[in-house]
C-alpha positions in Angstrom: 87.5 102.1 102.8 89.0 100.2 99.9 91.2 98.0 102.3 88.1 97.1 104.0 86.1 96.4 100.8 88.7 94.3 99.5 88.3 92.4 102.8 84.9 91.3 102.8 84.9 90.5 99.3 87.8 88.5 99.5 85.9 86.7 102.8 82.8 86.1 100.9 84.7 84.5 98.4 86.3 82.3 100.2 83.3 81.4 102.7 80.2 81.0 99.4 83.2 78.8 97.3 84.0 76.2 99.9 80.8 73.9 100.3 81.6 73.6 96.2 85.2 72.7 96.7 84.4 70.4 99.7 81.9 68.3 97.3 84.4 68.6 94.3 87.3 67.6 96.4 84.7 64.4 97.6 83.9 63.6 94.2 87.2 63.6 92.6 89.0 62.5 95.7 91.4 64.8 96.4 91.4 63.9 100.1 94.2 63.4 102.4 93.8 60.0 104.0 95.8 59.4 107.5 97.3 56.6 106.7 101.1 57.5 107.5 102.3 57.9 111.1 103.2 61.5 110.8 99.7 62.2 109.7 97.7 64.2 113.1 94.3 63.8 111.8 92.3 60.7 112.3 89.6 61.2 109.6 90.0 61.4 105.3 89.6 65.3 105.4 89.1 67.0 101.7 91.8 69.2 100.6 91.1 72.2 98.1 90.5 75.2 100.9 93.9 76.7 99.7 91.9 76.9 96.4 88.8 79.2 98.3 91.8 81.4 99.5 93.3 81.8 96.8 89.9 82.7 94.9 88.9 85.1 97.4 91.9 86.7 97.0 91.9 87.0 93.6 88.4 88.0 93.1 88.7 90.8 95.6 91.5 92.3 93.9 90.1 92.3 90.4 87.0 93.6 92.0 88.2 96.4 93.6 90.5 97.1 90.3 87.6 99.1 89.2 86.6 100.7 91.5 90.2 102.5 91.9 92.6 104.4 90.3 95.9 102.4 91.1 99.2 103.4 89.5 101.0 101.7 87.4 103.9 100.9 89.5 101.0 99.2 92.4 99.5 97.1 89.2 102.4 95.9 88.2 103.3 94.7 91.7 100.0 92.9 92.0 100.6 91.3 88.8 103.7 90.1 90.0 102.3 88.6 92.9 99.5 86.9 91.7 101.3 85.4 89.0 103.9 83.7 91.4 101.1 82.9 94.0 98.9 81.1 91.4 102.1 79.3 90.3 102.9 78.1 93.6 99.0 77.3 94.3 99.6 74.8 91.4 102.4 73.2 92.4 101.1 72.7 96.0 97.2 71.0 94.0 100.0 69.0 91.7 101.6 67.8 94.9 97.9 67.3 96.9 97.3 64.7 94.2 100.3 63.0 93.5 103.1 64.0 95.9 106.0 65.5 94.3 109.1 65.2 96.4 110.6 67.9 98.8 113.7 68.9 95.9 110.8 69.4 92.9 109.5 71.6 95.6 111.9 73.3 96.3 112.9 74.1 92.5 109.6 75.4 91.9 109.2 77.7 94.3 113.0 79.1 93.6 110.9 79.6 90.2 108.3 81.4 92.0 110.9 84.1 94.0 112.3 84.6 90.3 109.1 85.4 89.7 108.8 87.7 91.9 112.5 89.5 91.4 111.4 89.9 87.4 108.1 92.6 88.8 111.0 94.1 91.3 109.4 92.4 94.6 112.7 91.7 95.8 115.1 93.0 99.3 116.4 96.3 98.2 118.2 97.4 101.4 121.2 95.1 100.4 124.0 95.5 98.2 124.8 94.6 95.4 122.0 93.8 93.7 122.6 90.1 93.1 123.1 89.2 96.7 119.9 90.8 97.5 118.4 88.5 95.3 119.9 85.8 96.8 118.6 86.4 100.0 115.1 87.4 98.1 115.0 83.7 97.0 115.8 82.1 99.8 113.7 84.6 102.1 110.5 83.2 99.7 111.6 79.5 99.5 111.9 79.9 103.5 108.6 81.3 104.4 106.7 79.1 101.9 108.1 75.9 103.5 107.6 77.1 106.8 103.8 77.9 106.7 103.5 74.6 104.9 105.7 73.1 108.1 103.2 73.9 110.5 100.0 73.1 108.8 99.4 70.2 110.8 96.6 71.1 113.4 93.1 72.6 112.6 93.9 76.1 112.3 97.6 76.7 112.8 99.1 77.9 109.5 95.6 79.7 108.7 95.2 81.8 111.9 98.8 82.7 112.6 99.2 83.7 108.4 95.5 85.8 109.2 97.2 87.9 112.2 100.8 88.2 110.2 98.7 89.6 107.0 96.9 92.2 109.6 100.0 93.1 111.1 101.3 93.6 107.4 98.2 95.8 106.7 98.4 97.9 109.6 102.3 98.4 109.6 102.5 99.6 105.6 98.9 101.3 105.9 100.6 104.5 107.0 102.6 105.7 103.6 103.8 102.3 102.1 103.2 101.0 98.9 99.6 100.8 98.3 100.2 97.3 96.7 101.2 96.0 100.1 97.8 97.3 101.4 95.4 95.4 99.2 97.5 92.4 98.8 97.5 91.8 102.8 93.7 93.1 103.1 92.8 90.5 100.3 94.9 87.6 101.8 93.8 88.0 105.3 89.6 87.8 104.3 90.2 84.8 102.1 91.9 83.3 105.4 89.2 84.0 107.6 86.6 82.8 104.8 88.6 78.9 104.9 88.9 79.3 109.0 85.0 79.2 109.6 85.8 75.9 108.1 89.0 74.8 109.3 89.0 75.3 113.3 88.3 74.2 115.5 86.8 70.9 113.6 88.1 70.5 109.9 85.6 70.0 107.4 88.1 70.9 104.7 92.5 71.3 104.3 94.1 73.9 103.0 96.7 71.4 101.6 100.1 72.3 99.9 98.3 74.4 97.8 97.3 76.4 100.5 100.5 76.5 102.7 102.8 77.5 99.6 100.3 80.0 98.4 100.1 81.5 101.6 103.7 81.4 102.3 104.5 82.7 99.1 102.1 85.6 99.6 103.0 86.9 102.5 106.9 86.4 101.7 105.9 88.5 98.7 103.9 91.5 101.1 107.1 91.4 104.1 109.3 92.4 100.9 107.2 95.9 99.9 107.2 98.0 103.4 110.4 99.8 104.9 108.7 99.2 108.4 110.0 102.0 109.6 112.1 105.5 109.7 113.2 105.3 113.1 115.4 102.7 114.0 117.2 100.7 111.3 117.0 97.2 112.7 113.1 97.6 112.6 113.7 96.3 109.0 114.2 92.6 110.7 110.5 92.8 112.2 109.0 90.5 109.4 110.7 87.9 111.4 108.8 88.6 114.2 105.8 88.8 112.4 106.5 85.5 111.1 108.1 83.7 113.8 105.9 81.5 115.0 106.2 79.3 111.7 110.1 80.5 111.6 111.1 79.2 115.0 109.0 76.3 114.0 111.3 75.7 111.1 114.7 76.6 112.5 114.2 74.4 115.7 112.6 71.2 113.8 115.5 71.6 111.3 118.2 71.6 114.5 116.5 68.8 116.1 116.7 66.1 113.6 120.1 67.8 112.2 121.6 66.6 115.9 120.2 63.2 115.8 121.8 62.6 112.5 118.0 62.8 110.5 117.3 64.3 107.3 115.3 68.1 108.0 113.7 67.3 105.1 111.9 64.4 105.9 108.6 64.7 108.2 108.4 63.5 111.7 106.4 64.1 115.1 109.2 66.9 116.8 107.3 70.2 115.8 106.4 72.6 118.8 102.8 72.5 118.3 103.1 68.4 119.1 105.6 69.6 122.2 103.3 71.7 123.4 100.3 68.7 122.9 102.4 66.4 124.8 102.5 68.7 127.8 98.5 68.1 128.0 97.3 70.7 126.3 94.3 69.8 124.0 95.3 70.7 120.3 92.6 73.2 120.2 94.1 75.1 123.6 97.9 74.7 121.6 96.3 76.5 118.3 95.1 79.3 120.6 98.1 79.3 122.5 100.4 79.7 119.2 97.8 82.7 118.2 98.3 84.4 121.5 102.4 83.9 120.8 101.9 85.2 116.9 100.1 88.2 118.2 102.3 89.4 120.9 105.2 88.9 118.5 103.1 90.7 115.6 102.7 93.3 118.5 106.1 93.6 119.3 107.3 93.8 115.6 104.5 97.0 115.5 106.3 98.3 118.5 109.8 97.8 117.4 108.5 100.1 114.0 107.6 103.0 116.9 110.5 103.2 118.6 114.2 104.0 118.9 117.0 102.0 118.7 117.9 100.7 121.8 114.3 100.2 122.7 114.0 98.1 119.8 117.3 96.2 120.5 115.7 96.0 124.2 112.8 94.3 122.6 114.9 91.8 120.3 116.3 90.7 123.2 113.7 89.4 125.4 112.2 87.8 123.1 115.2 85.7 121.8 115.9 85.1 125.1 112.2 84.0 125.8 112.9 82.0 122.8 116.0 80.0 123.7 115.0 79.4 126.7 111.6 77.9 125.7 113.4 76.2 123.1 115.8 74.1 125.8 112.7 73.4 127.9 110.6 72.3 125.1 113.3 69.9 123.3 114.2 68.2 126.9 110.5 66.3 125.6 110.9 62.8 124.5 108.8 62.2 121.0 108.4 58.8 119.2 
């Protein structure tokens, strides 16, 4: 009940707040213009919808703070998390405005995973401890930069980070930490609040601050949840969960890498532009990519059920599937 609460309020949040936003954003200017030829929009679109998630989610969770009894240990988490999202929500408006450069970037959110390591949101099935928070860092930085990778069509990032924050929910609903729970419920209604506006047409962005926020959430909510206590491998299904946006990452990054261009710098290769240039209208490619998030969000659920060859059975086909789309997909030309 207090999942579901948590939902709605983080929704109507998000929904009531953006006409405001969408008139400040006007006003003020804080409006990305097409005017570079990586840009995919044709129209000066006003940024500031990462700002209505981000409220929702924050309103919904100090809402329902008193309406519950949570423990210590699940405030504490919570703190820790909004403290590094908000962080990361103002370096994505700081870089809306006045771009900052991919390496500031990057430093900040390495800030933001330290963040997150000081309230104990960290991987804790590796050893030793500072290794883990290695990975932890570069787990965060990672899924931060690869929701913000592919933000670039009416709906992408937003939808597919609305079905991995469900998947979230419903994987740690069971006996995980209750933290995990409310975070996901919270993130996912602010999504959905900012997608009535967002797809198919845009009347508003998400922007930087959106993407990182986002990313930065959910990298924060994959790290709270054993996913399982069948198989051990079933600890890698946040990749799955997240792999639309991963594999979107990981294959940009090896295409420019071997035609000698910087990963770093943007360019019209990503797989939702593969996938345009097959004919697909960009509204049939955004539903295509959903369909894709859930069955993998699926599979991750399944992987969680079952036992361990099953699971390694699963893995399989779908790096296989993957691969092999991969090859077919990179054999298309893009300027």
């Amino acid at each position: 009940m207090y999942y579901i609460l948590t939902f709605v309020l983080s929704f109507l949040t998000s929904y009531f707040i953006i006409p405001l936003l969408i008139f400040v954003a006007i006003k003020y200017r804080v409006v990305d213009y097409p005017h570079t030829s990586i840009k995919t929009h044709k129209i000066a679109t006003p940024y500031l919808g990462g700002v209505a998630i981000w409220a929702g989610f924050v309103v919904a969770l100090f809402i329902i703070r008193f309406f519950t009894n949570f423990p210590t240990g699940t405030l504490r988490a919570l703190r820790g998390i909004l403290s590094g999202a908000t962080f990361m929500l103002m370096v994505g408006l700081i870089d809306d405005i006045k771009p900052i450069g991919f390496k500031a970037k990057f430093l900040w959110q390495i800030v933001g995973a330290i963040i997150l390591i000081n309230f104990d949101i960290r991987i804790k099935f590796l050893k030793p401890g500072y290794l883990a928070d290695m990975l932890t860092i570069l787990w965060v930085v990672g899924i931060c930069n690869a929701v913000n990778i592919i933000d670039i069509m009416n709906g992408l990032a937003s939808g597919i980070s609305f079905i991995a924050s469900l998947t979230f929910l419903f994987i740690a609903i069971p006996n995980e930490e209750i933290y995990v729970n409310f975070a996901a419920a919270g993130l996912a209604g602010g999504i959905l609040g900012f997608l009535n506006y967002n797809f198919p047409k845009a009347k508003i962005f998400m922007g930087d601050a959106g993407s990182l926020f986002i990313g930065f959430a959910l990298a924060a909510i994959s790290l709270g949840t054993s996913y399982t206590r069948v198989n051990e491998i079933a600890i890698y299904t946040p990749i799955l969960i997240l792999g639309v946006p991963i594999y979107d990452t990981l294959y940009v990054m090896y295409l420019r890498a071997i035609k000698g261009k910087s990963p770093f710098l943007g360019s019209k290769d990503h797989l939702a532009l593969r996938l345009e240039s097959l004919g697909l209208s960009r509204k049939d490619v955004v539903l295509l990519l959903w369909c894709i998030s859930v069955v993998l969000s699926f599979s991750a659920f399944l992987i969680s059920k079952v036992t361990l060859n099953i699971a390694i059975f699963i893995y399989a086909i779908i790096i296989s599937l993957a691969c092999a789309g991969g090859w077919h997909l990179s054999k298309i030309k893009m300027d």
